[in-house]
LONU-353328 format. One record per atom (N, C-alpha, C): residue in one letter; z, x, y; atom name; residue number from 1; chain. Coordinates in steps of 0.2 Angstrom, whole numbers, plus 5000, padded with zeros to 4 digits. Each point is the difference from the previous one (the first is absolute). Example, Ala and Ser with C-alpha at 12.3 -4.5 7.8 and 13.67 -1.06 7.14 Angstrom:
BEGIN
 residuo   c3   c1   c2 atomo num cadena
       A 5039 5066 4972     N   1      A
       A 5000 4996 5006    CA   1      A
       A 5000 5004 5006     C   1      A
       S 4996 4998 5005     N   2      A
       S 5001 5004 5006    CA   2      A
       S 5003 4996 5005     C   2      A
% end
This chain:
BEGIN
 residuo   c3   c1   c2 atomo num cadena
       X 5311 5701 5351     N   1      A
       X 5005 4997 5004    CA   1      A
       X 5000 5003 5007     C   1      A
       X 5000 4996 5005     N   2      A
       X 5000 5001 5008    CA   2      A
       X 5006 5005 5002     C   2      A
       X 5002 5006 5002     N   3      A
       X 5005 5004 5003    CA   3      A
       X 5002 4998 5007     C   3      A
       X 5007 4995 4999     N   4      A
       X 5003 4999 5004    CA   4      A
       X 5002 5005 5005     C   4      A
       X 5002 5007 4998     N   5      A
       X 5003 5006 5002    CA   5      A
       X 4997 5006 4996     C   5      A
       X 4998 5004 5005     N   6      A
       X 4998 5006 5000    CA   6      A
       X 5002 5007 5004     C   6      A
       X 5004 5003 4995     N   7      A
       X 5002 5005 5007    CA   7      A
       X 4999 5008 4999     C   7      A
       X 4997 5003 5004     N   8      A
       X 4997 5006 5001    CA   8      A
       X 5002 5007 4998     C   8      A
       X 5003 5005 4999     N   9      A
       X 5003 5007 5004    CA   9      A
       X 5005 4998 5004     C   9      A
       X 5004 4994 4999     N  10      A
       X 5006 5001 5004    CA  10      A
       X 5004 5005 5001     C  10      A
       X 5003 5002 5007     N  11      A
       X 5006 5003 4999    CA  11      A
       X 5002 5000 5009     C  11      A
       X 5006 5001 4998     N  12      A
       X 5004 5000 5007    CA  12      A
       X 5006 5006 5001     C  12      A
       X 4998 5003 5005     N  13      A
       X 5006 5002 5000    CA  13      A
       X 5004 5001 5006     C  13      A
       X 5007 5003 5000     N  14      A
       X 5003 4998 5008    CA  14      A
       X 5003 5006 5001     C  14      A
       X 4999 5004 5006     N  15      A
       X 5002 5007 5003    CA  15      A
       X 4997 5005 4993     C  15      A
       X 5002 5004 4995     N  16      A
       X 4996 5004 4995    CA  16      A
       X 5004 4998 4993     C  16      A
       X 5000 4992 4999     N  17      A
       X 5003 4998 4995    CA  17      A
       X 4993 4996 4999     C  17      A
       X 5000 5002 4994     N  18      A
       X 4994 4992 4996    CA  18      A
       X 5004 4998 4996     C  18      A
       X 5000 4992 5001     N  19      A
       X 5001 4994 4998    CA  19      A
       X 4997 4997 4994     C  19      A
       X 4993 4999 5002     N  20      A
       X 4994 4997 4996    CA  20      A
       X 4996 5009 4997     C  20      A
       X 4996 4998 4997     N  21      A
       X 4995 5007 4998    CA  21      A
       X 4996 4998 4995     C  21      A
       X 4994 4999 5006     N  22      A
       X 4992 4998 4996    CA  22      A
       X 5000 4995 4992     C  22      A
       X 5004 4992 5003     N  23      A
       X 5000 4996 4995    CA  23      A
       X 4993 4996 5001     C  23      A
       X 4996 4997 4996     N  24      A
       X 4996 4998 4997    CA  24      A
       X 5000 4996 4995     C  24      A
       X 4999 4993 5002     N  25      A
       X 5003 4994 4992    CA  25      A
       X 4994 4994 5003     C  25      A
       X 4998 4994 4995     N  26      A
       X 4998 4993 5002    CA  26      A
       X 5001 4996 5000     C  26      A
       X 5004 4994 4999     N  27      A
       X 5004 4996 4998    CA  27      A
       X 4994 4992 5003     C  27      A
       X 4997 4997 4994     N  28      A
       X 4996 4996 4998    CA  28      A
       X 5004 4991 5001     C  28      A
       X 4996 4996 5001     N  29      A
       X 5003 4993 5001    CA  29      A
       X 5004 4999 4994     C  29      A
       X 5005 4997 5001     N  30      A
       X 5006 4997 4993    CA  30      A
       X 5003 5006 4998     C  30      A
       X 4999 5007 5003     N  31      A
       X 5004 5004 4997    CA  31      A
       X 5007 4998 5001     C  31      A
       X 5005 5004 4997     N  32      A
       X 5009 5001 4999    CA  32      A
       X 5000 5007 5000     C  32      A
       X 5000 5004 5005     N  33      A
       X 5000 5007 5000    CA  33      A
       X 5007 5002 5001     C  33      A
       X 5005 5002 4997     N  34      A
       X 5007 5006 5000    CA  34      A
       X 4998 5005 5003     C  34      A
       X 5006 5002 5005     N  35      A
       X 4999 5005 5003    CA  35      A
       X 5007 5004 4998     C  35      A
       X 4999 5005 4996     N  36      A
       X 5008 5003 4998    CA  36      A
       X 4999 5008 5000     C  36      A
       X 5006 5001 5003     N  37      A
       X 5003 5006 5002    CA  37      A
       X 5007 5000 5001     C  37      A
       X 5003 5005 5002     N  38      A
       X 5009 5003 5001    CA  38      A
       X 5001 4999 5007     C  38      A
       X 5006 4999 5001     N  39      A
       X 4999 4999 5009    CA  39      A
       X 4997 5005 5005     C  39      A
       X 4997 5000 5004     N  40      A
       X 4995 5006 5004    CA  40      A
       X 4996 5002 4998     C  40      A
       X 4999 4995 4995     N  41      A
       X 4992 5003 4994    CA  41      A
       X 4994 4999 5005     C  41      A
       X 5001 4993 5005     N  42      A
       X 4995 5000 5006    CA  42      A
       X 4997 4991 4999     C  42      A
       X 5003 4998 4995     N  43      A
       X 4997 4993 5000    CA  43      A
       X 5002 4996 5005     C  43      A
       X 5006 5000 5007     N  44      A
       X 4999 4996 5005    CA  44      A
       X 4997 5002 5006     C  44      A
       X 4996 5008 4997     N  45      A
       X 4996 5002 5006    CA  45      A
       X 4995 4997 4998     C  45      A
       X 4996 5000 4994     N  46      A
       X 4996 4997 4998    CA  46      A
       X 4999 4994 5004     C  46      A
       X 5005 4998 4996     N  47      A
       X 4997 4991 5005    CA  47      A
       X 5001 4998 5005     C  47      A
       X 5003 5003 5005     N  48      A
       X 5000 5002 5006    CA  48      A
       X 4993 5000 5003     C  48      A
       X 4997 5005 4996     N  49      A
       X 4995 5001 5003    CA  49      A
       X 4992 4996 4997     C  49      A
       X 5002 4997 4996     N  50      A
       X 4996 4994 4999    CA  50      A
       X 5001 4995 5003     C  50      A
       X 5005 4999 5005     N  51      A
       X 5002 4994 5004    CA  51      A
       X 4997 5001 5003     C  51      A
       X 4998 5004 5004     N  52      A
       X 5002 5003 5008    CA  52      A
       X 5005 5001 5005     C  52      A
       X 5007 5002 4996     N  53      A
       X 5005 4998 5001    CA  53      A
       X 5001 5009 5004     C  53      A
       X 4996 5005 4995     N  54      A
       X 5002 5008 5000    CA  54      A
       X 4993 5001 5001     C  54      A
       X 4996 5007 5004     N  55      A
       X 4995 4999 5002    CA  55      A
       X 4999 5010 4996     C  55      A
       X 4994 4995 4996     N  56      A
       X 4998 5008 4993    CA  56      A
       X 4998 5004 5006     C  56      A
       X 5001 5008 4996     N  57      A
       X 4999 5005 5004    CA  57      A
       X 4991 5001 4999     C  57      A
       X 4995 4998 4994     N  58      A
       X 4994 4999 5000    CA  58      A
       X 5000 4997 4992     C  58      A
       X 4993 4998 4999     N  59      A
       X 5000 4997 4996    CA  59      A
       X 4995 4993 5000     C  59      A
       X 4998 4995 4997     N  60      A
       X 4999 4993 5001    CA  60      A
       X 5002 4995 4994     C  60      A
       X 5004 4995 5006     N  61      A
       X 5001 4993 4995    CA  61      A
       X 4997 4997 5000     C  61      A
       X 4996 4996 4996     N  62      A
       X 4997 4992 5000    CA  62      A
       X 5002 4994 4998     C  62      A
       X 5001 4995 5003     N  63      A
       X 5005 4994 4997    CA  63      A
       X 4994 4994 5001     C  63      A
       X 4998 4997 4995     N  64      A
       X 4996 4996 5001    CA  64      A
       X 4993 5001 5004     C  64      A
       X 4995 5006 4999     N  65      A
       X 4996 5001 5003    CA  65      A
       X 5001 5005 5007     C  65      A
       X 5005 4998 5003     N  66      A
       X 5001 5002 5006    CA  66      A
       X 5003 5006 5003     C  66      A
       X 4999 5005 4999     N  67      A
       X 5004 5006 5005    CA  67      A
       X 5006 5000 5002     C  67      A
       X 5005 5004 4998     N  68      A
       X 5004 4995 5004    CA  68      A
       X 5004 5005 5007     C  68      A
       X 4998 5007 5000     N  69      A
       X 5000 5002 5008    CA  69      A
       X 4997 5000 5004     C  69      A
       X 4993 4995 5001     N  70      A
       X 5000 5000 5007    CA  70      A
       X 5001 4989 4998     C  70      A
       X 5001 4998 4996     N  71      A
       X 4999 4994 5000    CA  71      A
       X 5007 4996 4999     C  71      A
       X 5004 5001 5002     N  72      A
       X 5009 4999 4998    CA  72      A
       X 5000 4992 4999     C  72      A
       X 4998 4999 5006     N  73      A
       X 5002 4990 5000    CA  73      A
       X 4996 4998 4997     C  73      A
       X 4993 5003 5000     N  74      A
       X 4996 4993 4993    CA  74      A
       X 5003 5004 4992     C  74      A
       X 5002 5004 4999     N  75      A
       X 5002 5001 4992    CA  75      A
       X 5007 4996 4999     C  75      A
       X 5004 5002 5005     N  76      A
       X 5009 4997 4999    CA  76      A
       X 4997 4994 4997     C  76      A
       X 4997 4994 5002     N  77      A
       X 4999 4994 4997    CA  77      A
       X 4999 5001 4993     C  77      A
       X 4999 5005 4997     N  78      A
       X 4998 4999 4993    CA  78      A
       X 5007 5004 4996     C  78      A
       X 5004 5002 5004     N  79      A
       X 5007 5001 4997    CA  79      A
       X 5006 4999 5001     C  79      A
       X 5004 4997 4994     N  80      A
       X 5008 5000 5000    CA  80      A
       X 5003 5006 4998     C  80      A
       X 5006 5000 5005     N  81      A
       X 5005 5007 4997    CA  81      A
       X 5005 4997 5000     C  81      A
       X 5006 5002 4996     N  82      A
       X 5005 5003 5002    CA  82      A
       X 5003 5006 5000     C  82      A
       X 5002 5004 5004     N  83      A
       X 5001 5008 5000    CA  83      A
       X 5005 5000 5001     C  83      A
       X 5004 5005 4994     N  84      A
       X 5009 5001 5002    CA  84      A
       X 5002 4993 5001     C  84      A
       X 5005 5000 5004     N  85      A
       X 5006 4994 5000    CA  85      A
       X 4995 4992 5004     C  85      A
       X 4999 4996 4999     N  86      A
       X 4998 4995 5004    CA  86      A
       X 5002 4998 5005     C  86      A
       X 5000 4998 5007     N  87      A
       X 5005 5000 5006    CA  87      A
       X 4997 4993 5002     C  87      A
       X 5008 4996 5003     N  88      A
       X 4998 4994 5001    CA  88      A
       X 5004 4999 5007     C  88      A
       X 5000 4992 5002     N  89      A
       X 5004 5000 5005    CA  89      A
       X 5007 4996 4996     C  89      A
       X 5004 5005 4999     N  90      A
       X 5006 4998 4995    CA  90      A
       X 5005 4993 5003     C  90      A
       X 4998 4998 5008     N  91      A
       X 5005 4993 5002    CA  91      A
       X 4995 4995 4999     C  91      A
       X 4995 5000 5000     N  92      A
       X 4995 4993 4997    CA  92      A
       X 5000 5003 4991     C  92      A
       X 4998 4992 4999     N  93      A
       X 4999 4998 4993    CA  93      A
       X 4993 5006 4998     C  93      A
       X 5001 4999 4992     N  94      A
       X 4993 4998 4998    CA  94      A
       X 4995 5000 5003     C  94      A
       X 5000 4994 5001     N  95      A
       X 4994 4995 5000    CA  95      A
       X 4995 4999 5008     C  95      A
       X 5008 5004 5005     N  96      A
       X 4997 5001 5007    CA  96      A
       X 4996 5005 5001     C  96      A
       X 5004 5005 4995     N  97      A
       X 4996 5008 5002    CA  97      A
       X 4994 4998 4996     C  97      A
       X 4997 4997 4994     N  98      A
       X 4993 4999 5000    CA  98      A
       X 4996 4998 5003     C  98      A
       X 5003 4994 5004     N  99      A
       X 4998 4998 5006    CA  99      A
       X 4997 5003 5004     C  99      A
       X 5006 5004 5002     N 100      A
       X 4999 5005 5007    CA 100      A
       X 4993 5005 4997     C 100      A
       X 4998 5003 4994     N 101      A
       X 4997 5002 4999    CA 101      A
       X 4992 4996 4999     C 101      A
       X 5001 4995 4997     N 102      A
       X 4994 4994 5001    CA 102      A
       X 4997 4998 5007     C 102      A
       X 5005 5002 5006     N 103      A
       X 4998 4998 5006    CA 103      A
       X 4997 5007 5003     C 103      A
       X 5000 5005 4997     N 104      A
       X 4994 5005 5005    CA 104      A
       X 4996 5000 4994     C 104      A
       X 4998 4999 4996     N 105      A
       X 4995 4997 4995    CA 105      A
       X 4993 4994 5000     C 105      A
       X 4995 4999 5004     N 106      A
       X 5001 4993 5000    CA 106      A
       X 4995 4996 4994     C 106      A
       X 4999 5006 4996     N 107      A
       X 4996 4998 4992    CA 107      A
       X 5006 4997 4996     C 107      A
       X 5006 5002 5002     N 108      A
       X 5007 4996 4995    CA 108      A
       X 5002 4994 5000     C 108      A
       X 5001 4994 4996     N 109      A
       X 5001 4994 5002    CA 109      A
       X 5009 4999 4997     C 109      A
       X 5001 4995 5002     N 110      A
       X 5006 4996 4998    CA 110      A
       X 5000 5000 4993     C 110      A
       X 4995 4995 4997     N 111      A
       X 4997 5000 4993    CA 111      A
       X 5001 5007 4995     C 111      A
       X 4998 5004 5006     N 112      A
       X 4997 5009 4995    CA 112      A
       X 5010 5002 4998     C 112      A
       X 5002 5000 5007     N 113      A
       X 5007 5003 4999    CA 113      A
       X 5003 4994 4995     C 113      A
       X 5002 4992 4998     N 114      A
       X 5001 5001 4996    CA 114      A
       X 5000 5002 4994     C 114      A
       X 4992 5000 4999     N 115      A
       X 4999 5001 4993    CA 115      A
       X 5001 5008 4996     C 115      A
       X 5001 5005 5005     N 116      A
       X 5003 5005 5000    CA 116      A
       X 5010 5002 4999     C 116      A
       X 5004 4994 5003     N 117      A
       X 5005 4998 4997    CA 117      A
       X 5001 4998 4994     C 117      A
       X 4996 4994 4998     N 118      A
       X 5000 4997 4991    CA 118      A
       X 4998 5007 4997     C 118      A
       X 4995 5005 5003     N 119      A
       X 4998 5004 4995    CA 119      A
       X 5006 5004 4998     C 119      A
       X 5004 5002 5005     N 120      A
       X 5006 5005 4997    CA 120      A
       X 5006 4997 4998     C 120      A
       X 5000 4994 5000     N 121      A
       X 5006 4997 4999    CA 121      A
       X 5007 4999 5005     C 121      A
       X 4997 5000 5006     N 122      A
       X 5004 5002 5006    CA 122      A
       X 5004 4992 5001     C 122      A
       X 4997 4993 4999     N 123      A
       X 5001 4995 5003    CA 123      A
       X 5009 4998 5001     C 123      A
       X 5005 5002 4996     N 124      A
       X 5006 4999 5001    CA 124      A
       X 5003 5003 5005     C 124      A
       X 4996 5007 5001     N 125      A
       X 5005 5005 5005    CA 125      A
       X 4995 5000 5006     C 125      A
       X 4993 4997 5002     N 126      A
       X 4997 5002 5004    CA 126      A
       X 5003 4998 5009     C 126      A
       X 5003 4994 4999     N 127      A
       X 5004 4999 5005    CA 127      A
       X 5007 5002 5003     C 127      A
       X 5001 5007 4995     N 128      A
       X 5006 5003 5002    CA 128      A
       X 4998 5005 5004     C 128      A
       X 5006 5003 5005     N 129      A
       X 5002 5004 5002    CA 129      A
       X 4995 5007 4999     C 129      A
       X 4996 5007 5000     N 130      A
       X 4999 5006 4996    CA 130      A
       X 5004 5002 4999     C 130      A
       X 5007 5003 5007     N 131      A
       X 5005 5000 4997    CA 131      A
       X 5005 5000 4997     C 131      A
       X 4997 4994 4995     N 132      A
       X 5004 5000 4995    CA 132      A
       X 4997 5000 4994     C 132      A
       X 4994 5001 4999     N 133      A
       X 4997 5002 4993    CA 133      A
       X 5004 5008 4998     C 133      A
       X 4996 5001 4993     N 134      A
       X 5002 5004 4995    CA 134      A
       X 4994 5004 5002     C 134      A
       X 4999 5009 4997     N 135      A
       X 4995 5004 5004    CA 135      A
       X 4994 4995 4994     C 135      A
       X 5001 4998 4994     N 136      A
       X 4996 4996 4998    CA 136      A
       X 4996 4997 5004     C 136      A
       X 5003 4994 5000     N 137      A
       X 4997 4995 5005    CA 137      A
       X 4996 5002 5006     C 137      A
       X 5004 5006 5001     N 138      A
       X 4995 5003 5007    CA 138      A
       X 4992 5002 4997     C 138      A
       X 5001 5002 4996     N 139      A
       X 4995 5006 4995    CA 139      A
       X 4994 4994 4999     C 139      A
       X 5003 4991 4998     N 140      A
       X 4997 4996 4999    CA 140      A
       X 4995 4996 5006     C 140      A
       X 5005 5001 5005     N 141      A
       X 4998 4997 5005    CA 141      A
       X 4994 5006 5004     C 141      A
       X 5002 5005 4998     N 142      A
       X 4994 5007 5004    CA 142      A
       X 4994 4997 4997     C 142      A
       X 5000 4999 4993     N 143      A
       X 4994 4998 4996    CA 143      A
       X 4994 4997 5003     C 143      A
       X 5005 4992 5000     N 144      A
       X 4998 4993 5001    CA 144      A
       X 4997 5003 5009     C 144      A
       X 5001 5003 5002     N 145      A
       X 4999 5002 5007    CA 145      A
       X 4995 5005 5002     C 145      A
       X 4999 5003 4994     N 146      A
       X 4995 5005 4998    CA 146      A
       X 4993 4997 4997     C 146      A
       X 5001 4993 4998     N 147      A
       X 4994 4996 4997    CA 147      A
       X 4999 4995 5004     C 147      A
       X 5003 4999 5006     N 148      A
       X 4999 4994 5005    CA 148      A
       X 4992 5000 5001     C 148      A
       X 4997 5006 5001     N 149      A
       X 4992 5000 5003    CA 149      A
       X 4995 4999 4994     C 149      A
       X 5002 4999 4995     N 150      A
       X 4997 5002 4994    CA 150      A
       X 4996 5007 4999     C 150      A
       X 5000 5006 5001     N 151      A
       X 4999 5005 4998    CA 151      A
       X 4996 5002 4993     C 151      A
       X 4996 5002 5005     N 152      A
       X 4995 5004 4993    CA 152      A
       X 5004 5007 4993     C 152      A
       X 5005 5001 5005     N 153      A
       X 5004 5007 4998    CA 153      A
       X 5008 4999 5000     C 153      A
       X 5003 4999 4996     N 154      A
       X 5008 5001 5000    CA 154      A
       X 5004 5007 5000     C 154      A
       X 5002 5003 5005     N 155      A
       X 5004 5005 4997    CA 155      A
       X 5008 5002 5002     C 155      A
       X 5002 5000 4993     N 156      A
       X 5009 4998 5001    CA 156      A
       X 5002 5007 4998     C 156      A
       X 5007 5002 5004     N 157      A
       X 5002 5005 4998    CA 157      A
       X 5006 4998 4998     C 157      A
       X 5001 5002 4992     N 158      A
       X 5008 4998 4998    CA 158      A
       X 5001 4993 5002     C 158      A
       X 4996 4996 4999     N 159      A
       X 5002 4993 5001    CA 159      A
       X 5006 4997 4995     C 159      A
       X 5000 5004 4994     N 160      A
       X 5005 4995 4995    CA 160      A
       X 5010 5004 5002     C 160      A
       X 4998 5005 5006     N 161      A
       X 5007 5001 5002    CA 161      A
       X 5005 4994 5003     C 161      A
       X 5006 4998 4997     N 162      A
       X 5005 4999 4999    CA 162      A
       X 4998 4992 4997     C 162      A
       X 4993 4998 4996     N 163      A
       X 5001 4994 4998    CA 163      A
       X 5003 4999 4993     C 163      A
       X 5002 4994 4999     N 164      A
       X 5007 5000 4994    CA 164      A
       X 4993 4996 4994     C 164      A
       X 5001 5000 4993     N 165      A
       X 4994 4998 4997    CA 165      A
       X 4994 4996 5002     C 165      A
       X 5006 4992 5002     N 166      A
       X 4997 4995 5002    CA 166      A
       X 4990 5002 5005     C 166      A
       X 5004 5003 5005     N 167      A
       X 4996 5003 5003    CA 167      A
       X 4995 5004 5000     C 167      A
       X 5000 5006 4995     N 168      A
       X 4994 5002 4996    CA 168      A
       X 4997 4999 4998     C 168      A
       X 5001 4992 4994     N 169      A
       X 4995 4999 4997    CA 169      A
       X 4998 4995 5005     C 169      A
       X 5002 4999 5005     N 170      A
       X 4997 4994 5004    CA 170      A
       X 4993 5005 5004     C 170      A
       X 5003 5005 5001     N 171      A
       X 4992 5003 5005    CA 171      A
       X 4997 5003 4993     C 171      A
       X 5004 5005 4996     N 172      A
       X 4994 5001 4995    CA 172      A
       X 4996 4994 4998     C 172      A
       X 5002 4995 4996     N 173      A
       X 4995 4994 5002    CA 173      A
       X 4994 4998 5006     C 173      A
       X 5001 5003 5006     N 174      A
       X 4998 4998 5005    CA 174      A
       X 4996 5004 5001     C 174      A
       X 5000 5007 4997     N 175      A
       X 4996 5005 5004    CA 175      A
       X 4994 4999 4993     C 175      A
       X 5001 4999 4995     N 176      A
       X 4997 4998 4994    CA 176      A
       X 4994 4993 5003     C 176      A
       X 5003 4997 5002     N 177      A
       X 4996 4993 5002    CA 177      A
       X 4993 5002 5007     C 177      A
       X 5003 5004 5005     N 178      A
       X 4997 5006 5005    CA 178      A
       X 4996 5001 4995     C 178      A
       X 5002 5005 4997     N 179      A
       X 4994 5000 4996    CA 179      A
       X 4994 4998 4997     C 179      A
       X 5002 4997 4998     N 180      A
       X 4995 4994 4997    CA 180      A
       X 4997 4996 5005     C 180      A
       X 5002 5002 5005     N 181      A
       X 4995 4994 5008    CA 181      A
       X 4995 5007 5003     C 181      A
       X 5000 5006 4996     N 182      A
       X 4996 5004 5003    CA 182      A
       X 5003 5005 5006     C 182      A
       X 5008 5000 5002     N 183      A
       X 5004 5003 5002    CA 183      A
       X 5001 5009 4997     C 183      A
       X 4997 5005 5004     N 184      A
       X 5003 5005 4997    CA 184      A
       X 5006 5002 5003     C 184      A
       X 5007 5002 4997     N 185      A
       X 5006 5003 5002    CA 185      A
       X 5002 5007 4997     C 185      A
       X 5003 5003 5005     N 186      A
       X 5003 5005 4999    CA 186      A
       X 5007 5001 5000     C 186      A
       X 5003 5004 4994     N 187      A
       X 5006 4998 5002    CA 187      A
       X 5005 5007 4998     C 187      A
       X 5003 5003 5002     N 188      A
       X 5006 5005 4999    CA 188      A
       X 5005 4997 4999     C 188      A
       X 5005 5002 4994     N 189      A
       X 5006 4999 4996    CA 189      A
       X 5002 5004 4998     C 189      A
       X 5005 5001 4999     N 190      A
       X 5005 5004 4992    CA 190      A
       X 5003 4998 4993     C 190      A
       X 4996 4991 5002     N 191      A
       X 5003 4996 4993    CA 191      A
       X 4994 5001 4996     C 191      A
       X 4999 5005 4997     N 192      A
       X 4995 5000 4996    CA 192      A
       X 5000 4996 4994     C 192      A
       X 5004 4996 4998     N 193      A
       X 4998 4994 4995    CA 193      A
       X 4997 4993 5003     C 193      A
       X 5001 5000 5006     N 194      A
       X 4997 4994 5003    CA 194      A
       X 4994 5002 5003     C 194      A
       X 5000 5006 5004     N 195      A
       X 4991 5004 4998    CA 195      A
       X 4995 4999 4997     C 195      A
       X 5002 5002 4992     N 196      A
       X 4998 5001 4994    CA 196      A
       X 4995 4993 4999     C 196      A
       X 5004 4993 5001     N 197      A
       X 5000 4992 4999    CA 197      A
       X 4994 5000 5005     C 197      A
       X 4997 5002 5005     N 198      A
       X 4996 4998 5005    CA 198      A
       X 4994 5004 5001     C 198      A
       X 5003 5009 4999     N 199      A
       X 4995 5001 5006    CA 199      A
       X 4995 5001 4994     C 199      A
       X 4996 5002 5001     N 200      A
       X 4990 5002 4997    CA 200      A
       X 4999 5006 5002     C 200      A
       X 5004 5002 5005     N 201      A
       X 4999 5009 4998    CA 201      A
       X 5006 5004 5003     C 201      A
       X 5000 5006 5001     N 202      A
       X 5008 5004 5003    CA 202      A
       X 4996 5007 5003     C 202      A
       X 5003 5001 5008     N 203      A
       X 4997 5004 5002    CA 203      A
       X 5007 5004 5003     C 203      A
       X 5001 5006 4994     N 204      A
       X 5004 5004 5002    CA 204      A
       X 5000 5006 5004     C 204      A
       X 5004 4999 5006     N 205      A
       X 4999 5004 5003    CA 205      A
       X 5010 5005 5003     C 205      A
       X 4998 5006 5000     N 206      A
       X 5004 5004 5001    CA 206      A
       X 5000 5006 5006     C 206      A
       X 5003 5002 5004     N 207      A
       X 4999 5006 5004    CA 207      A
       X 4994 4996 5005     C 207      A
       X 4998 4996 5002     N 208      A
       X 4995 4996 5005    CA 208      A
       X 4993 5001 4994     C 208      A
       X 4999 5004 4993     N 209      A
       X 4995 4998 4998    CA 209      A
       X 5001 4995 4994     C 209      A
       X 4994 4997 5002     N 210      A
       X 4997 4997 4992    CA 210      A
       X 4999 5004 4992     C 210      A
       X 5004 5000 4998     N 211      A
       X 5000 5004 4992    CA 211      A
       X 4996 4994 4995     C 211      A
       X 5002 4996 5001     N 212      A
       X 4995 4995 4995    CA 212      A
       X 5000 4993 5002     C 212      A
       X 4993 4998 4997     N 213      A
       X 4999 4992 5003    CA 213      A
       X 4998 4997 4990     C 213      A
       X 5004 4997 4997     N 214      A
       X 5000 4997 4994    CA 214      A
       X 4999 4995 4999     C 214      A
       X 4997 4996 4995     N 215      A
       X 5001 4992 4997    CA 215      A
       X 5005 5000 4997     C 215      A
       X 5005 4994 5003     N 216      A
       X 5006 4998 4998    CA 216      A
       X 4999 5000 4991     C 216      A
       X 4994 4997 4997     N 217      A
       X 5000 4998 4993    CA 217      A
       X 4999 5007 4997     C 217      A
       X 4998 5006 5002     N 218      A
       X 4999 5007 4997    CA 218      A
       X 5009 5002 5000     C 218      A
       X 5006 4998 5005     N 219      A
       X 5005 5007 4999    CA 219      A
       X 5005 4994 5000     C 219      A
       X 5000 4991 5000     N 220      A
       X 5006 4998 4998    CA 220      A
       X 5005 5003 4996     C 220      A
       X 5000 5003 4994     N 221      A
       X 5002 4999 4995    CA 221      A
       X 5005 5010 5002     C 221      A
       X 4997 5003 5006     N 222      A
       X 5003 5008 5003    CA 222      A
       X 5001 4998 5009     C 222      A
       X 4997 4995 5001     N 223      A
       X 5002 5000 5007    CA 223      A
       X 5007 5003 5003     C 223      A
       X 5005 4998 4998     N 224      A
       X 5006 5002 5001    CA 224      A
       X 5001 5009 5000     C 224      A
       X 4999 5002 4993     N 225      A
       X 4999 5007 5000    CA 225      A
       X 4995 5002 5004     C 225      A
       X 4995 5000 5001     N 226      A
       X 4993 5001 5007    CA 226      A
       X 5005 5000 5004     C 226      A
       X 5000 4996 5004     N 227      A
       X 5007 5000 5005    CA 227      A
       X 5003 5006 5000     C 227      A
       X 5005 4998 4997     N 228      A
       X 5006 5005 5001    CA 228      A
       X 4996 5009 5000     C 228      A
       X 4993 5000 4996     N 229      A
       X 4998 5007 5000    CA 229      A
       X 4997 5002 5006     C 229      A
       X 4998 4993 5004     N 230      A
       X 4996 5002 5005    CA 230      A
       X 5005 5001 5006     C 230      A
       X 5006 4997 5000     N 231      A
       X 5006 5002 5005    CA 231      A
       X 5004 5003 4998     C 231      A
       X 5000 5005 4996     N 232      A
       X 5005 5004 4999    CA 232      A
       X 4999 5005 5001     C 232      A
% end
């Protein structure tokens, strides 16, 4: 199977604080990769630094073939994030701020943004206000804004924060379907039951290292205890 994401000896670190510390993992087409740790375990530096959002102190990433420090703007095309909170322009709708995003894109069609709204179920609320959604909704809407390019790579942090069930099962659904189109996503949580449902492997990390990289089907049945051993 083709390796969507390859990442080197990562580490980062700022003034004589390391962050990251000498991670190494590959994440393969259609995977569902967990990324679980305690807070400040380093999982938003991580993907920070898989965006190119946070710039690794040494190291190398690969994202579909391509380098991605000296090659920023031809990799971004092969990535959706969402990192931390989503930001939007909270006095337009919905549906303008995808817009707004569709028009510095000019691979994104009208067409493509629909079909990114049916995908999440957005179609009632899409012509409202942002601020007036629920952090849900927002969480729903970063999503659908994060697959506007179609993306070789998805990476969500905490995406299922403050969504109510409905919700859940709508993107777990969704990122299962991803999946199956050959999408690999990344994704950090603390709802470990909803995890468990999706991902194909779990990559625990704690203190900025990688402690263990698992198949979901080996530690279902102790995931939770793993966990908790490994942040405690």
């Amino acid at each position: 199977m083709q390796s969507t994401l390859i990442v080197k000896n990562i580490e980062k670190k700022i003034k004589k604080k390391q962050l990251i510390k000498n991670i190494s993992f590959k994440a393969t087409q259609g995977e569902i990769i967990g990324i679980l740790g305690s807070n400040g375990a380093g999982k938003t530096t991580l993907m920070k630094c898989l965006t190119g959002l946070m710039k690794m102190s040494s190291g190398e990433i690969e994202i579909c073939g391509t380098d991605i420090t000296p090659h920023r703007n031809n990799y971004l095309k092969h990535v959706g994030a969402i990192i931390e909170t989503p930001s939007f322009y909270e006095y337009m709708s919905g549906w303008k701020n995808l817009m707004q995003y569709m028009n510095m894109d000019k691979s994104i069609t009208k067409k493509r943004v629909r079909e990114v709204v049916e995908l999440l179920k957005l179609n009632e609320s899409i012509h409202e206000k942002v601020k007036d959604y629920s952090l849900g909704m927002k969480q729903r809407l970063g999503v659908a804004q994060a697959l506007l390019h179609s993306p070789n790579l998805l990476i969500l942090d905490e995406p299922m924060n403050g969504l109510d069930p409905k919700g859940v099962i709508i993107l777990r659904n969704l990122l299962q379907d991803l999946s199956h189109q050959g999408i690999t996503i990344l994704i950090s949580s603390h709802l470990l039951s909803e995890l468990e449902k999706i991902v194909t492997r779990v990559l625990f990390i704690e203190s900025g290292k990688l402690i263990s990289d698992e198949n979901i089907e080996n530690i279902k049945e102790t995931l939770e205890e793993k966990f908790l051993k490994v942040v405690s």
